[in-house]
C-alpha positions, 0 to 999 in steps of 0.5 A: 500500500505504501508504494502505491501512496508513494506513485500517486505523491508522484503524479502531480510532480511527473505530470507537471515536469510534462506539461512544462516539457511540452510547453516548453518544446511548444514555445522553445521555437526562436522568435527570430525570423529570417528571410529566405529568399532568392536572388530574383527577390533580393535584386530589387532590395539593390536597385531601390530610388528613393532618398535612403542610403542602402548598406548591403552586406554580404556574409555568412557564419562560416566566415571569420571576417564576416564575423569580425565586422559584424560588430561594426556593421550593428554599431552603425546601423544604431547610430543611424536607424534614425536616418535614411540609412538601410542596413541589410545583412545578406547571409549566403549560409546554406538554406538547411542552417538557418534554424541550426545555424544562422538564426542562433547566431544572429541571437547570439550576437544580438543582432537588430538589423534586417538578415535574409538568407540569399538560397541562390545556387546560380551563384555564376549568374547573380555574383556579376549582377551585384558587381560586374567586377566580384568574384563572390569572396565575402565579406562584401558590401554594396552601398549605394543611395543619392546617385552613390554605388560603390562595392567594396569587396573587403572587411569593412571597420565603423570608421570606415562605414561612416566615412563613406555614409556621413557625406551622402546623407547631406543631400 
C-alpha cells in the first residue's frame, strides 16, 4: 500500500515536469525570423530610388571576417536607424542552417538589423549582377543611395562605414 501512496505523491510532480516539457518544446521555437529568399527577390532590395542610403552586406557564419565586422556593421546601423540609412545583412549560409545555424547566431550576437538568407545556387549568374567586377569572396558590401554605388569587396571597420555614409546623407 505504501508504494502505491508513494506513485500517486508522484503524479502531480511527473505530470507537471510534462506539461512544462511540452510547453516548453511548444514555445522553445526562436522568435527570430529570417528571410529566405532568392536572388530574383533580393535584386530589387539593390536597385531601390528613393532618398535612403542602402548598406548591403554580404556574409555568412562560416566566415571569420564576416564575423569580425559584424560588430561594426550593428554599431552603425544604431547610430543611424534614425536616418535614411538601410542596413541589410545578406547571409549566403546554406538554406538547411538557418534554424541550426544562422538564426542562433544572429541571437547570439544580438543582432537588430534586417538578415535574409540569399538560397541562390546560380551563384555564376547573380555574383556579376551585384558587381560586374566580384568574384563572390565575402565579406562584401554594396552601398549605394543619392546617385552613390560603390562595392567594396573587403572587411569593412565603423570608421570606415561612416566615412563613406556621413557625406551622402547631406543631400
Amino acid at each position: 500500500m505504501n508504494k502505491v501512496k508513494k506513485i500517486f505523491r508522484l503524479i502531480p510532480g511527473l505530470l507537471f515536469l510534462l506539461t512544462s516539457f511540452l510547453v516548453f518544446s511548444e514555445n522553445g521555437k526562436s522568435e527570430t525570423e529570417v528571410k529566405v529568399v532568392d536572388f530574383k527577390q533580393l535584386q530589387p532590395l539593390l536597385e531601390k530610388k528613393n532618398d535612403t542610403i542602402y548598406v548591403v552586406n554580404f556574409w555568412a557564419t562560416w566566415c571569420a571576417p564576416c564575423i569580425k565586422e559584424i560588430p561594426y556593421f550593428e554599431q552603425f546601423g544604431e547610430k543611424y536607424r534614425e536616418k535614411k540609412v538601410k542596413v541589410l545583412m545578406v547571409s549566403l549560409d546554406m538554406r538547411n542552417q538557418l534554424e541550426t545555424k544562422v538564426i542562433p547566431f544572429i541571437e547570439k550576437e544580438k543582432m537588430k538589423n534586417e538578415v535574409i538568407l540569399l538560397d541562390d545556387p546560380k551563384f555564376n549568374d547573380w555574383i556579376p549582377l551585384v558587381e560586374k567586377s566580384w568574384n563572390g569572396a565575402i565579406p562584401a558590401t554594396l552601398i549605394y543611395g543619392n546617385g552613390f554605388r560603390e562595392f567594396y569587396p573587403k572587411e569593412l571597420i565603423f570608421a570606415e562605414l561612416e566615412e563613406i555614409v556621413e557625406p551622402l546623407l547631406t543631400f
